[in-house]
C-alpha positions as CSV (number, residue, x, y, z in Angstrom):
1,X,76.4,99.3,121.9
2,X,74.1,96.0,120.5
3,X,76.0,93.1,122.1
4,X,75.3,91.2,119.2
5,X,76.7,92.9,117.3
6,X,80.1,92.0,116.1
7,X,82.4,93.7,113.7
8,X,83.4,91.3,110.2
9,X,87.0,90.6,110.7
10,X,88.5,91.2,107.2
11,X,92.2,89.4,107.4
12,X,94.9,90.6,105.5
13,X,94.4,87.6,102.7
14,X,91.4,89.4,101.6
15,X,91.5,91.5,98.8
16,X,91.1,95.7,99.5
17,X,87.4,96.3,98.8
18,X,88.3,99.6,97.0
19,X,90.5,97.5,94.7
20,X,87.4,95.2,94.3
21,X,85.2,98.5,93.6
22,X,87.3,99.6,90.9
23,X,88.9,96.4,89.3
24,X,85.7,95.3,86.8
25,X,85.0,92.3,85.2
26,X,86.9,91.6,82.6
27,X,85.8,89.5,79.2
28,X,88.6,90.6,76.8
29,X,91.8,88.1,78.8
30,X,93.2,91.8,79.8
31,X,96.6,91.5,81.4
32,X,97.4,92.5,84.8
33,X,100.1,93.1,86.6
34,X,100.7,93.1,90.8
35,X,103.4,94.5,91.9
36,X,104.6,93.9,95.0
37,X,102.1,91.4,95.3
38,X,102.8,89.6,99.0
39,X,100.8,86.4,99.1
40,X,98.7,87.5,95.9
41,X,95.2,88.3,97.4
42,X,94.8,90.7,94.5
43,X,96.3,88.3,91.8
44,X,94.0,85.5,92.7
45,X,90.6,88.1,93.0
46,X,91.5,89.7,89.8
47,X,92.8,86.2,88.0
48,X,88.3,85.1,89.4
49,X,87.6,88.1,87.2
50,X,88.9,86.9,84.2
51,X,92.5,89.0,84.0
52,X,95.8,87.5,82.7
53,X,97.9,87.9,85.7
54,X,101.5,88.6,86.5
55,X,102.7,88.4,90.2
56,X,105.5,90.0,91.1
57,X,107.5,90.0,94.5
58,X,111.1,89.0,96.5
59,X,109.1,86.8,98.5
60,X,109.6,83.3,96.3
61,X,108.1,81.5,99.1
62,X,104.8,83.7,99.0
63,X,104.8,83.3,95.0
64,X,105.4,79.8,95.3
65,X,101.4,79.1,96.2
66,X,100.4,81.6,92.8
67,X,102.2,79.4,90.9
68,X,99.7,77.1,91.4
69,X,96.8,79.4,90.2
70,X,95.4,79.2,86.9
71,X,95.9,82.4,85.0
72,X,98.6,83.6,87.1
73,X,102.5,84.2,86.3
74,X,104.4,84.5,89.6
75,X,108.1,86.5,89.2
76,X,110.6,86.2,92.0
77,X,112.5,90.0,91.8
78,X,113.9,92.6,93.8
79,X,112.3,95.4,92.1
80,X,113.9,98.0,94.4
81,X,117.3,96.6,92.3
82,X,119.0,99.5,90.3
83,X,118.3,98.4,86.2
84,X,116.2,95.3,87.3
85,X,112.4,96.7,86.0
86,X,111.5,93.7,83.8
87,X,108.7,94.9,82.0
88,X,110.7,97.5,79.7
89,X,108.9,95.8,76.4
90,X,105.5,95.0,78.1
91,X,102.4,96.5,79.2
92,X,99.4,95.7,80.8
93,X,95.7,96.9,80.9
94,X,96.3,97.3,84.7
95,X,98.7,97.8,86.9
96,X,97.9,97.1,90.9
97,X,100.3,98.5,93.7
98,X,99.1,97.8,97.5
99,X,101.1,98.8,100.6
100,X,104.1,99.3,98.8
101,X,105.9,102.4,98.2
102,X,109.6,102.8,96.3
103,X,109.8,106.1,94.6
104,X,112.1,105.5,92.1
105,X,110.1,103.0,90.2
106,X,107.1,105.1,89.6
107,X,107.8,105.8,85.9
108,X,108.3,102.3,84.9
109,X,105.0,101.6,86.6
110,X,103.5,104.2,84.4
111,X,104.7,103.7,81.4
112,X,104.0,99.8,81.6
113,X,100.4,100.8,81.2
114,X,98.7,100.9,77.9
115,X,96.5,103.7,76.6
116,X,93.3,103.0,78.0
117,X,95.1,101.2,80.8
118,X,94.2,101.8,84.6
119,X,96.6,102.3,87.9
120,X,95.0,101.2,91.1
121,X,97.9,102.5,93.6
122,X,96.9,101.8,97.8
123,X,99.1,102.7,100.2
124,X,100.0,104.4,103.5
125,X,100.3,108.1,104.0
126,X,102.6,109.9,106.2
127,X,99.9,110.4,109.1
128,X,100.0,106.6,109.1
129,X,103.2,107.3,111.6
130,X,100.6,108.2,114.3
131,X,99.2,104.4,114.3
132,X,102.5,102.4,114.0
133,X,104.1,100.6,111.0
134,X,104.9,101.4,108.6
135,X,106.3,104.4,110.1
136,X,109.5,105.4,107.5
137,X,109.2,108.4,106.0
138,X,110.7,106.7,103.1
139,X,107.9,104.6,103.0
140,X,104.9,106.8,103.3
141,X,102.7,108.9,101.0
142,X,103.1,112.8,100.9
143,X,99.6,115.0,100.8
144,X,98.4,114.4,97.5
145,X,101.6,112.5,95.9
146,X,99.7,109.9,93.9
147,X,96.8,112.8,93.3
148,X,100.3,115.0,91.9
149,X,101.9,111.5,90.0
150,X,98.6,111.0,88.0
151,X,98.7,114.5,87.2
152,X,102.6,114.9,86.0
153,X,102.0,111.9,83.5
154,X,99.1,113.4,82.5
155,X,96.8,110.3,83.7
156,X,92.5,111.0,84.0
157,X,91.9,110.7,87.4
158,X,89.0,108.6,88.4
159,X,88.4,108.3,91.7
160,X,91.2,109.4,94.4
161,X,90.9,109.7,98.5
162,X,93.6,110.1,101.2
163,X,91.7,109.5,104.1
164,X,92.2,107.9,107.8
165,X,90.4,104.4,108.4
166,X,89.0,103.1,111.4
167,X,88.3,99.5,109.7
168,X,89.6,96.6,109.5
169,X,92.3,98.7,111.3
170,X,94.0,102.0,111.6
171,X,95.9,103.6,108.6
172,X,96.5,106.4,106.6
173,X,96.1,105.9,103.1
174,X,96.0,107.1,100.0
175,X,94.2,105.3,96.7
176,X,94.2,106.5,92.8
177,X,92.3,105.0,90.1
178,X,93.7,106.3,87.4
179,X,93.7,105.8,83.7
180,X,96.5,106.5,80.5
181,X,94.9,108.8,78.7
């Protein structure tokens, strides 16, 4: 191996370069939501592009830096909360879920989409187990779950992989880019 040759290391504030792939530039003020969004490296990426975002997450001190951001509305929920989905009469152009899984909420996410609207859902499959957290079943990806979610709402799928990576470090993942037909 080239000693001079050094592997970029891509921290965890940077946004998922197959979110960047897929999430275009927008000109129209679209509105997009992040669920689940930790410290917001998607909201603030996707706010650069132009997007009207909402930030959502139970981490008020993590949301407290997005409300700074222009073009970003942080919320401070527990969306795991039985009743507590706050979008019931809203809907955005796209919706973006990263390393976060809770089952139960999957039909609000999809039907806060609009026609035309696109899902880009990341997160960890259950061969992730094999490389350490998160290591719930609870929390992990079946085969093809997100392929078999786009599916039963009758979404076009766009692009979709469940895959191992190597880099920036170990997972098992699975990604959709999905749109509401």
């Amino acid at each position: 191996m080239n000693e001079n040759f050094k592997k970029k290391k891509i921290s965890s504030s940077e946004p998922s370069e197959w979110i960047k792939k897929h999430l275009k530039k927008n000109i129209n003020n679209k509105n997009l939501l992040d669920l689940a969004c930790g410290s917001g490296r998607h909201s603030i990426y996707a706010s650069s592009l132009g997007y009207k975002v909402t930030s959502v997450d139970i981490n008020k001190d993590k949301l407290s830096t997005l409300a700074l951001k222009k073009f970003i509305s942080p919320i401070q929920l527990n969306i795991e909360e039985p009743n507590s989905w706050p979008f019931i009469d809203k809907s955005f152009n796209v919706v973006i879920v990263t390393n976060y899984l809770h089952r139960p909420i999957f039909k609000h996410i999809i039907s806060s989409i609009k026609l035309n609207g696109i899902l880009l859902y990341e997160t960890f499959s259950k061969e992730n187990s094999q490389f350490g957290r998160p290591n719930n079943p609870n929390y992990l990806l079946n085969s093809l779950e997100l392929f078999l979610l786009a599916k039963k709402y009758k979404m076009e799928i766009l692009n979709y992989e469940e895959n191992m990576i190597e880099f920036p470090s170990k997972k098992a993942i699975q990604r959709i880019y999905a749109k509401i037909k």
